[in-house]
PABA-767638 format. One record per residue (C-alpha): residue in three letters; chain; x, y, z. Coordinates in Angstrom, 2 decimals, padded with zeros to 5 digits. Layout:
REM PABA-767638
<r aa="ALA" ch="A" x="X" y="Y" z="Z"/>
...
END
This chain:
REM PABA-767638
<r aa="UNK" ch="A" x="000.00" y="000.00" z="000.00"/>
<r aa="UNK" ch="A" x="001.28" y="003.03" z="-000.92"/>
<r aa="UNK" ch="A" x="001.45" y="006.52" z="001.19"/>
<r aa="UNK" ch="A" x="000.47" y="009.85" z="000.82"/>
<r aa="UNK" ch="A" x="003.50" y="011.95" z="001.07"/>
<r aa="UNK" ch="A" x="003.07" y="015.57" z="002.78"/>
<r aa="UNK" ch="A" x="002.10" y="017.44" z="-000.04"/>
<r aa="UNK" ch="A" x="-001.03" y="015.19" z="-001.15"/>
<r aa="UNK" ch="A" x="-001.81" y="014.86" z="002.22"/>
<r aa="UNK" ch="A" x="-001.86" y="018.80" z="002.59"/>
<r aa="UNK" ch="A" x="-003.52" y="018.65" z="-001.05"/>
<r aa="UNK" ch="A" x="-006.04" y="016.36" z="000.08"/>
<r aa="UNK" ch="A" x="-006.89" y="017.92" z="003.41"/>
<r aa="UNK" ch="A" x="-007.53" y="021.59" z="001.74"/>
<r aa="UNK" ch="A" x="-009.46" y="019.78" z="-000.95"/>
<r aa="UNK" ch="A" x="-012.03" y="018.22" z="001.81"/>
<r aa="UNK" ch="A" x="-012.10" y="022.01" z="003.55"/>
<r aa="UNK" ch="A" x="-013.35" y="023.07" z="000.39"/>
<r aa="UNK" ch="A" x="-016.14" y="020.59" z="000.06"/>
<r aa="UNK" ch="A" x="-016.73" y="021.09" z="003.70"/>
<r aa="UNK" ch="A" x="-017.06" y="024.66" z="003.38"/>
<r aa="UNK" ch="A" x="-019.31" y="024.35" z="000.11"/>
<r aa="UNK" ch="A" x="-021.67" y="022.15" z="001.41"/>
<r aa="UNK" ch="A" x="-022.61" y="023.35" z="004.53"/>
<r aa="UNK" ch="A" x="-026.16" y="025.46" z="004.98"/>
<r aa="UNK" ch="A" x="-025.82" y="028.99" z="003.81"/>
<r aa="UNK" ch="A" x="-026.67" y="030.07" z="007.55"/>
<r aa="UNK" ch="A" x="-023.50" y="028.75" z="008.95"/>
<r aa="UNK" ch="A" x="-021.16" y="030.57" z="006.83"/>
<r aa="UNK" ch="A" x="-022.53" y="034.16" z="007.08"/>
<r aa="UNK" ch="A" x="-019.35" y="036.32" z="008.26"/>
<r aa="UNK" ch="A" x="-019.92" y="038.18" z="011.67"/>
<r aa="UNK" ch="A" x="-020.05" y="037.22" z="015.21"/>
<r aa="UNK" ch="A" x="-022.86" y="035.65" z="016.55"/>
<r aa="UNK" ch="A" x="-025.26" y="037.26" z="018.55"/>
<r aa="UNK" ch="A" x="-026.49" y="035.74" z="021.68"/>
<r aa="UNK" ch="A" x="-030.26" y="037.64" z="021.28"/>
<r aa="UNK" ch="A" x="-032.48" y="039.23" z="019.34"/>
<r aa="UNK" ch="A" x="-031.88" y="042.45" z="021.04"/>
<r aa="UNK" ch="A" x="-028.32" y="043.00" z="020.35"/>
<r aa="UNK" ch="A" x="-028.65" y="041.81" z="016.55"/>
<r aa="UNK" ch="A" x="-031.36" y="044.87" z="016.99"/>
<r aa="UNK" ch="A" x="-028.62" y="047.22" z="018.46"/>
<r aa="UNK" ch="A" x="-025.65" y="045.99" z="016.25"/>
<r aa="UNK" ch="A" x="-027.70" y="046.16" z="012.83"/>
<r aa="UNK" ch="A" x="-030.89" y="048.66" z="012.78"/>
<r aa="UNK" ch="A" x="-030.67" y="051.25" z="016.34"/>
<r aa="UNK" ch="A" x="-028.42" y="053.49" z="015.15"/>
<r aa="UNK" ch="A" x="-031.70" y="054.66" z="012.39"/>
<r aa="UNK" ch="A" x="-034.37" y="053.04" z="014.24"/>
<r aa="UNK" ch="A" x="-033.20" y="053.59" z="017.72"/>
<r aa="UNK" ch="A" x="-033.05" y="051.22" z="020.10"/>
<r aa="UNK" ch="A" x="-036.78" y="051.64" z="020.83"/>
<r aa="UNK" ch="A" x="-037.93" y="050.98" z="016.99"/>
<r aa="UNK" ch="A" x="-039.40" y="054.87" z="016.86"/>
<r aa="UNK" ch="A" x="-036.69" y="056.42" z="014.39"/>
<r aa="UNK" ch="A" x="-036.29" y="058.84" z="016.61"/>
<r aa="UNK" ch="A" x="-032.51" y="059.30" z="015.41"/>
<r aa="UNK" ch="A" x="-030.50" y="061.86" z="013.65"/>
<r aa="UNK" ch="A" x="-029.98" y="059.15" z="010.86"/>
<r aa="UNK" ch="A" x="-033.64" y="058.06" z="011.32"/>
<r aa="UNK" ch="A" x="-034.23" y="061.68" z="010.61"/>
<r aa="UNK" ch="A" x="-032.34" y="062.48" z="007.91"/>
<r aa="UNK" ch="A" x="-033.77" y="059.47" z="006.43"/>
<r aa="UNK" ch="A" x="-037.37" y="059.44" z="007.23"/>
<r aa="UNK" ch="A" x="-037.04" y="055.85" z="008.35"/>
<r aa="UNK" ch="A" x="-040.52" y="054.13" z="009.54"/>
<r aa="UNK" ch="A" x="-041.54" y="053.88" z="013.61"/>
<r aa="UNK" ch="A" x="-040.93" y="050.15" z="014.05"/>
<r aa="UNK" ch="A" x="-043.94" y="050.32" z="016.61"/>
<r aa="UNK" ch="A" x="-046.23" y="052.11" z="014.22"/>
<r aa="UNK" ch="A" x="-049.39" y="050.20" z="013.49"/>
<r aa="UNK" ch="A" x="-048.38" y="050.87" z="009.53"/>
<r aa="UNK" ch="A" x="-045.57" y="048.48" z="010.44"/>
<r aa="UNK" ch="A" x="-046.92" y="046.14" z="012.82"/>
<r aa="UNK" ch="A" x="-049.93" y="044.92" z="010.47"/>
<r aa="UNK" ch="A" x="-047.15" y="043.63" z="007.74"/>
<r aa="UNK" ch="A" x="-046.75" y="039.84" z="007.95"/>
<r aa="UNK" ch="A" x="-043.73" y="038.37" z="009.20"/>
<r aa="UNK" ch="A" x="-042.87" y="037.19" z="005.76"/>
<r aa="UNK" ch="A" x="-043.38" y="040.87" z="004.80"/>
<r aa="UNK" ch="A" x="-041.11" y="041.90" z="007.30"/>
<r aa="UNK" ch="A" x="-037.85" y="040.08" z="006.88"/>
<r aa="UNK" ch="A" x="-038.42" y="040.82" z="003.04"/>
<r aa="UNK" ch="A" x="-037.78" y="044.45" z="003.94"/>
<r aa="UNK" ch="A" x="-035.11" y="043.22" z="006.13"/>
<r aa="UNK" ch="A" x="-033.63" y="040.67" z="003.63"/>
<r aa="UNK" ch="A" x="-033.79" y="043.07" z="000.29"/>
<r aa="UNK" ch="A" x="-033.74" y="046.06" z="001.75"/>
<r aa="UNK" ch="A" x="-036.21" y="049.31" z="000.78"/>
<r aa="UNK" ch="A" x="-035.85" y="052.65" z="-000.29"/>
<r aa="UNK" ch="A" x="-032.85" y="053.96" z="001.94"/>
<r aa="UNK" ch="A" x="-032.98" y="050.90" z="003.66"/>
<r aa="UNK" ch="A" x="-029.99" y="048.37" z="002.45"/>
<r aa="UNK" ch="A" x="-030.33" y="044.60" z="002.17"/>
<r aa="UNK" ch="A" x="-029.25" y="042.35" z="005.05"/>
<r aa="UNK" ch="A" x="-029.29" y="039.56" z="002.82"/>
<r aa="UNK" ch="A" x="-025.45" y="039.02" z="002.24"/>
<r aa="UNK" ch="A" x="-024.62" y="040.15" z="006.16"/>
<r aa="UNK" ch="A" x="-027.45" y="038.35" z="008.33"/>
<r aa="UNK" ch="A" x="-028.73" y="034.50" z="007.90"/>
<r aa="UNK" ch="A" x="-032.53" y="033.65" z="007.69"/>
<r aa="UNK" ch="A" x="-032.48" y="032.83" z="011.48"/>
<r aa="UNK" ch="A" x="-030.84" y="036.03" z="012.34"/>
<r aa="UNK" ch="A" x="-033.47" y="038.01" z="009.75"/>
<r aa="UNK" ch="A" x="-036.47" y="036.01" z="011.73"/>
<r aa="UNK" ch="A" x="-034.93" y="037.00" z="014.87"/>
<r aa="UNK" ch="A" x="-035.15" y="040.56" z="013.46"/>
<r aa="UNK" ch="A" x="-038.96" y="040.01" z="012.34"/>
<r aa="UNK" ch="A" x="-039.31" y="038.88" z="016.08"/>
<r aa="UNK" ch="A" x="-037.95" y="041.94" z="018.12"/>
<r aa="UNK" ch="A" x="-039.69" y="044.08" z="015.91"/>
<r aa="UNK" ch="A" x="-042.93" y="042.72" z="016.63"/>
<r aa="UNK" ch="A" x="-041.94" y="043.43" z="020.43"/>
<r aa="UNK" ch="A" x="-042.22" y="047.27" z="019.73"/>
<r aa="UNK" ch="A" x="-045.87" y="046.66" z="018.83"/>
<r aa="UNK" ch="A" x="-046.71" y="045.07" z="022.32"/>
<r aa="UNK" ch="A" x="-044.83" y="048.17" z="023.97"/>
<r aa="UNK" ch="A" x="-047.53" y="050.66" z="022.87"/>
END
């Protein structure tokens, strides 16, 4: 039986990192650092326009016109309606697509629908 000498070894092992890395869900290789909740995905990604209570009330929120995240306007969208906004982006708004997985989108969708119980 032949062996594998260093090289084809070191061949072989990038070789299965690559299939590794190809195959697994799109979720699991989204660059960032994980966030533990929904609320500091929230702070990290949309409170410096939407402030950390959802109303806008920001000077980029201002500048921008962004939407109260407690408004009834926004609270009547579906969840699927949501992370579409949150996924493609609208207007001003840019897409999260490329930065945030599905779960971290729905986790999004989630806290925003916390402003709505808030009042």
């Amino acid at each position: 039986m032949k062996l594998m000498t260093r090289r084809t070894a070191k061949t072989f092992l990038v070789f299965v990192a690559l299939i590794a890395a190809v195959s697994l869900p799109r979720a699991t290789r989204v660059v960032g650092a994980p966030f533990s909740d929904s609320a500091a995905l929230f702070k990290d990604k949309c409170a410096s326009c939407h402030g950390e209570d959802g109303t806008g009330n920001t000077p980029p929120g201002k500048q921008l016109k962004v939407r109260n995240l407690r408004s009834a306007e926004v609270q009547k969208q579906s969840d699927a309606q949501l992370a579409a906004v949150v996924t493609k982006g609208k207007d001003k708004m840019p897409p999260f697509e490329k930065v945030l997985s599905k779960e971290q989108i729905n986790q999004l969708v989630a806290h925003i629908r916390q402003f709505g119980k808030k009042g």
